[in-house]
C-alpha positions, 0 to 999 in steps of 0.5 A: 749926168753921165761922161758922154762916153758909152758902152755897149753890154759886150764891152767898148762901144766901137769895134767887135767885142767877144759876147757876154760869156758868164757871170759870177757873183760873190757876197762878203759881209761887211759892218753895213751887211751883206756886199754882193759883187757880180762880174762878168765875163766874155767868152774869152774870160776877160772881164767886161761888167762889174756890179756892186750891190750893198745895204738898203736901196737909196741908203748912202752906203748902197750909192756909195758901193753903186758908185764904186761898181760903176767905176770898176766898170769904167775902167775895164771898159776903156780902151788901153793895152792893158788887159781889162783883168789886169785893171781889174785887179788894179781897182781890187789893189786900190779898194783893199786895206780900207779901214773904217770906224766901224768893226764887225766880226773877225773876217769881216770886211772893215769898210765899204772899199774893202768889202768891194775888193774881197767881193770883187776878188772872189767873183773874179776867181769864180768868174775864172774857174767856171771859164775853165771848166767850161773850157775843159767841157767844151774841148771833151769830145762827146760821149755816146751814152747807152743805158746799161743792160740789166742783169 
């Protein structure tokens, strides 16, 4: 059952929206495995999806971290005048410091939550560095490219 309320791919389901730009996606280790966040982008940078993926498929830690996705991407789709980045990173702030009963290696995350906000953080960082270099390319004037001569 959902909310009643949906979303198109590019963000809010009314109003023009910037298209889906890019997407990143980071991979944190935590006592249930491996924790994959993608986020992506608009072409303006702004985040408009998140996705969270973690453990066996159809196990509870894999709809827990589904669920915890869905979520963070409700929140950045709503509308507000905050920055759907800044609600982000406020979904991040919530997740972080979570500690579980079970214990892995040192930088490990200890929790579900805290898995998802290491992951999360760093496909937004990502998400940000692949806008700027997009950015930087795109503002370079094209350059002529000849061969060389052979001496």
């Amino acid at each position: 059952m959902g909310s009643g309320i949906t979303f198109d791919s590019a963000g809010l389901g009314h109003g023009a929206h910037p298209a889906i730009g890019a997407s990143s996606t980071a991979t944190v280790w935590s006592p249930f495995g491996a924790l994959r966040a993608s986020v992506r982008v608009d072409r303006v940078g702004s985040p408009r999806e998140v996705s969270l993926r973690a453990a066996k498929p159809g196990s509870d830690a894999a709809t827990i971290v589904e669920a915890l996705g869905r979520l963070a991407s409700f929140a950045i789709q709503m509308p507000s005048t905050v920055s759907p980045a800044a609600r982000l990173k406020a979904v991040i702030a919530e997740l972080e410091g979570f500690a579980g009963a079970r214990r892995g290696s040192p930088g490990m995350a200890t929790s579900l939550p805290a898995a998802a906000a290491m992951a999360l953080s760093g496909a937004m960082s990502d998400a940000r560095d692949e806008r700027a270099i997009d950015a930087v390319s795109t503002a370079l004037p094209p350059v002529a490219w000849a061969p060389r001569a052979s001496r």
